[in-house]
N, C-alpha and C positions, 0 to 999 in steps of 0.2 A: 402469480406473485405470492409467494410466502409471507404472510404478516407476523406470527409470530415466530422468529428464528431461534427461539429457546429450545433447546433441548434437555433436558433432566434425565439423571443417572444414578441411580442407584445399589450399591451390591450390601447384600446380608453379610453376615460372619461367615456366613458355611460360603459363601462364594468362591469361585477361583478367576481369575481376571484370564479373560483368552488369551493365549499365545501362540505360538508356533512351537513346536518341539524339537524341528533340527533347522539349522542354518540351511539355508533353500526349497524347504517345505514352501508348499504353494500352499495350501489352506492352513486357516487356522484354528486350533481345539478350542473348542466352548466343552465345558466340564457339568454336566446334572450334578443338581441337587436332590438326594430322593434317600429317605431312610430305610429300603431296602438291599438287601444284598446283592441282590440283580433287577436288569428288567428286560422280559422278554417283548420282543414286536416281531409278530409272527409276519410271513408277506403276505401284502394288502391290507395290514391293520395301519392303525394311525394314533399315535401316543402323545398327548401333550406330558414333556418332560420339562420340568423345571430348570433353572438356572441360577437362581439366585439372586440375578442383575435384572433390575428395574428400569424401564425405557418409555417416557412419553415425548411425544414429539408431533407437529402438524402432521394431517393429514396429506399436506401438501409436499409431506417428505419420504425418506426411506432411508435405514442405516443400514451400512455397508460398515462389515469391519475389514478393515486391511491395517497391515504392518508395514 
């Protein structure tokens, strides 16, 4: 049982809210935030990339975005 059902949300300026890009896309674009021009992730590396959007929520949960 979940006791606290709050979830808190947050986005910066530099954010961009996910979307979808075309009408029937099945996934949807989450956008970095990163003050480089690129970013490489070679295979088998592991990058934490930023987003901009802040997310706490119980333990007892997990967010799914869907449209």
């Amino acid at each position: 049982m979940v006791k606290d059902k709050k979830v808190y949300l947050e986005m910066g300026e530099e954010a961009v809210l996910p979307n979808k890009a075309h009408k029937g896309d099945a996934g949807i674009d989450i956008y970095p935030v990163f003050e480089e021009d690129y970013l490489e992730i070679r295979p088998g590396e592991v990058e934490l990339v930023g987003t901009g959007i802040k997310t706490s929520f119980s333990d007892e949960m997990v967010a799914v975005l869907k449209e």
